[in-house]
C-alpha positions as CSV (number, residue, x, y, z in Angstrom):
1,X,-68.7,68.4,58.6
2,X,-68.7,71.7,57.4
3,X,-65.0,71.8,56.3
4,X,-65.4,68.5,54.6
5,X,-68.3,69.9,52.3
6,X,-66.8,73.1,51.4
7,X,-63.5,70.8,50.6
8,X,-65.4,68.6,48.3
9,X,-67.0,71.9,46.9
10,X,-64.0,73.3,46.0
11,X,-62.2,70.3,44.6
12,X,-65.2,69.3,42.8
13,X,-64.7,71.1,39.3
14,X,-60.8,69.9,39.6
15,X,-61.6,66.0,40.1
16,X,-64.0,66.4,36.8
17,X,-61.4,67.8,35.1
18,X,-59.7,64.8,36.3
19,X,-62.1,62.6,34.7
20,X,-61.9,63.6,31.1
21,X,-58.3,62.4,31.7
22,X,-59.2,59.4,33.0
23,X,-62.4,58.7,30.1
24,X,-59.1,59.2,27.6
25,X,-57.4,56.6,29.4
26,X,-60.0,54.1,29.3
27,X,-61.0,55.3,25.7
28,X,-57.4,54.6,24.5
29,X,-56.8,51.5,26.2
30,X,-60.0,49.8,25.1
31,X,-59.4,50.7,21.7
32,X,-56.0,49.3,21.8
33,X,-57.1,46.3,23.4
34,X,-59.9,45.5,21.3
35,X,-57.6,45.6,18.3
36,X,-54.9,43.8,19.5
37,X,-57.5,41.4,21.4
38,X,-59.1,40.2,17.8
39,X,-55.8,39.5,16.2
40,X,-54.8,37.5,19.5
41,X,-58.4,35.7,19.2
42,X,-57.7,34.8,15.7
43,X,-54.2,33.6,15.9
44,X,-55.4,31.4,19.0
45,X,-58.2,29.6,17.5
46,X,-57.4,29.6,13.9
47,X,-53.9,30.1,13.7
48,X,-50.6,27.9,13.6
49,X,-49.2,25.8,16.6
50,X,-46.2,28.7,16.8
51,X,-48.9,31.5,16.4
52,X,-51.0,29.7,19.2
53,X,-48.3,29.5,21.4
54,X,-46.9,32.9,21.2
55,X,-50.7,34.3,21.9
56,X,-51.0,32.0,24.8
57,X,-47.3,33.5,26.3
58,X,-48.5,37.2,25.7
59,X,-51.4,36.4,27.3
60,X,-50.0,34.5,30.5
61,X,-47.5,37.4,30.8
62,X,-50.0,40.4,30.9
63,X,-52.5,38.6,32.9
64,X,-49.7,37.4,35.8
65,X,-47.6,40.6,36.2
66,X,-49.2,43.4,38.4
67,X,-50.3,46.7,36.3
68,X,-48.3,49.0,38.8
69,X,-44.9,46.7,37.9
70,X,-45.7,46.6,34.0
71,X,-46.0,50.6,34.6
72,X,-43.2,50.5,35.5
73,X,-41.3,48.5,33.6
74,X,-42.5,49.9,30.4
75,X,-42.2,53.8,31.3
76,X,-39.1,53.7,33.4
77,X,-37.2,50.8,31.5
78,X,-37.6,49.6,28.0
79,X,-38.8,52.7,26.7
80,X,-35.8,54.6,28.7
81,X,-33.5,51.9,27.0
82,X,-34.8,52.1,23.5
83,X,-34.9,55.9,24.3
84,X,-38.4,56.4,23.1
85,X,-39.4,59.8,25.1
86,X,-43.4,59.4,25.4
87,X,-45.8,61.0,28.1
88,X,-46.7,59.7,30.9
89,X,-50.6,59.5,29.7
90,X,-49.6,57.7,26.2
91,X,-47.6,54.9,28.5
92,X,-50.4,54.8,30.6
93,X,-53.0,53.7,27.8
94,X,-50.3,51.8,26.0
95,X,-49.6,49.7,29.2
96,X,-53.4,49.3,30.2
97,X,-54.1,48.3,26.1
98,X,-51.9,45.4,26.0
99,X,-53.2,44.2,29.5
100,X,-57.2,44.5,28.4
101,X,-55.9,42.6,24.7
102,X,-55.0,39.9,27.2
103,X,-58.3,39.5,28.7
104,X,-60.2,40.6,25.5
105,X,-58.5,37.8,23.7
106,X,-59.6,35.4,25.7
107,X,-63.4,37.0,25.6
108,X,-63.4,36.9,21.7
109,X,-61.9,33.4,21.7
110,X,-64.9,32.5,23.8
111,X,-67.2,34.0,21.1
112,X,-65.6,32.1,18.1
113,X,-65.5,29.1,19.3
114,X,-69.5,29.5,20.6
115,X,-70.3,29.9,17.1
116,X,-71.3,26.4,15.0
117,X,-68.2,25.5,13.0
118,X,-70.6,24.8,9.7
119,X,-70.7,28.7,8.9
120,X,-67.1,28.6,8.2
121,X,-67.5,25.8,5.9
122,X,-70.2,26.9,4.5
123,X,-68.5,30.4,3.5
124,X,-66.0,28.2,2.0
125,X,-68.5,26.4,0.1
126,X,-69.5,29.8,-1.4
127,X,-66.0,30.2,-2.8
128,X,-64.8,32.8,0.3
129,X,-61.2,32.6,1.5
130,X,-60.3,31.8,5.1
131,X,-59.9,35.2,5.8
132,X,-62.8,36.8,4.4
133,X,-64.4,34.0,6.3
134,X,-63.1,34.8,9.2
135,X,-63.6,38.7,8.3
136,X,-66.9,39.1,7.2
137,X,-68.6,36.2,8.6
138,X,-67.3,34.9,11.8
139,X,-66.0,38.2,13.3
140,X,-69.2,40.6,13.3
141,X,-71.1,37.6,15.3
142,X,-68.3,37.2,17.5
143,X,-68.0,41.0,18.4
144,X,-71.6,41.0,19.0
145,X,-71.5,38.6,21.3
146,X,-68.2,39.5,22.5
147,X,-69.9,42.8,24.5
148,X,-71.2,41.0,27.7
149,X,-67.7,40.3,28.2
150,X,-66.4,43.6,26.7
151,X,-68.7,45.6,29.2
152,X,-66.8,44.0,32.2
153,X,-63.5,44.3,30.9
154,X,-64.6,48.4,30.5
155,X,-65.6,48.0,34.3
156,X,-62.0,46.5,35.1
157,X,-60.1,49.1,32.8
158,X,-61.4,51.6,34.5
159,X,-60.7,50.8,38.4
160,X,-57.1,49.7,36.5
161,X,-56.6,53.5,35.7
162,X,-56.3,54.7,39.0
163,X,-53.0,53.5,39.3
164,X,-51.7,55.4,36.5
165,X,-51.5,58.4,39.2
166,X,-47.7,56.5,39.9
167,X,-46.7,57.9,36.6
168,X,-47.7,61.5,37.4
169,X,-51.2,61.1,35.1
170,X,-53.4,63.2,36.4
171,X,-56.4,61.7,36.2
172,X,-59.2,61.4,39.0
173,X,-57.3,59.4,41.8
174,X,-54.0,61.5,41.2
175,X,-56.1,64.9,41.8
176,X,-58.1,63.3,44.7
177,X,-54.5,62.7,46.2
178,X,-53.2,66.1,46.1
179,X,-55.9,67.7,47.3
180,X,-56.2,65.6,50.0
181,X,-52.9,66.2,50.9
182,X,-52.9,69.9,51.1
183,X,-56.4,70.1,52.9
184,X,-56.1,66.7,55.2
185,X,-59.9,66.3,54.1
186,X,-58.8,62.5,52.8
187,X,-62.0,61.1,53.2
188,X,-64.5,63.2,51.8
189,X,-62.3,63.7,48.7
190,X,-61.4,59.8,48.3
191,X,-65.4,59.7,48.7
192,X,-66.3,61.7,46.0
193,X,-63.4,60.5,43.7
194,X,-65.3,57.1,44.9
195,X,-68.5,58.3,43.7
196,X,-67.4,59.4,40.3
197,X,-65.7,56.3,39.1
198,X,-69.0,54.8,39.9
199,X,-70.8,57.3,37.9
200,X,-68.5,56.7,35.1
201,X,-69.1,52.5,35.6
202,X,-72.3,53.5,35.2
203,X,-72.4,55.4,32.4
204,X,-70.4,53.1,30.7
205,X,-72.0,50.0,31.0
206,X,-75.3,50.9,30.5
207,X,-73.9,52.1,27.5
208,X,-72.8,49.0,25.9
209,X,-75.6,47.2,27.7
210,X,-77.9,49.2,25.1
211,X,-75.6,48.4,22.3
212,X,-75.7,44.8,22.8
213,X,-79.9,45.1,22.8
214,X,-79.1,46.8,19.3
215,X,-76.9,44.3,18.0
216,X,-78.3,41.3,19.5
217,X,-78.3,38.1,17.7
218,X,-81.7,36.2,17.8
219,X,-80.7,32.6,18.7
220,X,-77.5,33.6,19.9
221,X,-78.2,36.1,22.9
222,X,-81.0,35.4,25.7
């Protein structure tokens, strides 16, 4: 018992090291997914039949191949053959980004089509375009409703970036692992690496839990 505590005591300051690393992978990878994601929403719902098809093949190929094998495929092959040299931490959030675009897509797609068709036409009706319509009236609802979804999809990023250790990131898990290794203290270690990704769940969706009280919609949001 004592071994394990001074283990976790010494490793302690090294895993939260780790987690900055692992806040920028999550950080990156939502931003990228949330910009992809609304482009993907858009083309889906409003786009045409080719644009709608496309969307739905990106999304069917990130959401059925495994994270660990897209990894892999991305870092070790097609950016090897195009010989684009990029560090293990920029695949990383690259990878995890286009996955989470998947699944946000499909969250913002949700939204739009929750909202009552008549506001489009009626921006029309005040001489907007399609896309300012879609821009500056149908978007900033749909985001707002959007974050219910969004904080889940944070939740699922976040377990998802423990397998970037394959690459060599050293993020939480990756620095729970070596230590472990080196002191054979696996399970206190794995513990407290346990522990922190549930700190950082925490932190995180109470965050955007408190953004969506500030952004609610009356009407729209229970």
């Amino acid at each position: 018992m004592t071994e394990s505590l001074i283990a976790i005591y010494e490793a302690l300051p090294y895993l939260i090291q780790g987690s900055f690393v692992t806040i920028g992978l999550i950080c990156g990878a939502m931003a990228l997914g949330l910009s992809v994601g609304i482009l993907l929403a858009v083309g889906q719902v409003y786009g045409h039949p080719l644009v709608r098809f496309l969307v739905r093949a990106y999304v069917w190929f990130f959401r059925g191949v495994p994270l660990l094998v897209l990894l892999f495929l991305f870092y070790f092959g097609l950016f090897t053959v195009l010989h684009i040299n990029l560090p293990a931490f920029t695949v990383a959030i690259i990878v995890l980004g286009l996955i989470s675009a998947a699944y946000q897509s499909q969250i913002f797609r949700g939204a739009i089509l929750s909202l009552p068709e008549g506001q489009l036409k009626a921006a029309r009706a005040l001489g907007m375009s399609d896309k300012k319509s879609i821009l500056f009236v149908i978007l900033p609802q749909a985001l707002r409703l959007s974050i219910p979804g969004w904080s889940n999809e944070y939740s699922i990023v976040l377990k998802d970036s423990a397998v970037a250790y394959a690459l060599g990131v050293m993020e939480i898990m990756a620095r729970a692992h070596f230590v472990a290794s080196r002191t054979y203290e696996h399970l206190p270690l794995y513990f407290t690496a346990g522990v922190i990704f549930l700190i950082l769940t925490y932190l995180g969706t109470r965050g955007l839990r408190i953004l969506e009280e500030k952004v609610r919609i009356p009407g729209y949001a229970g």
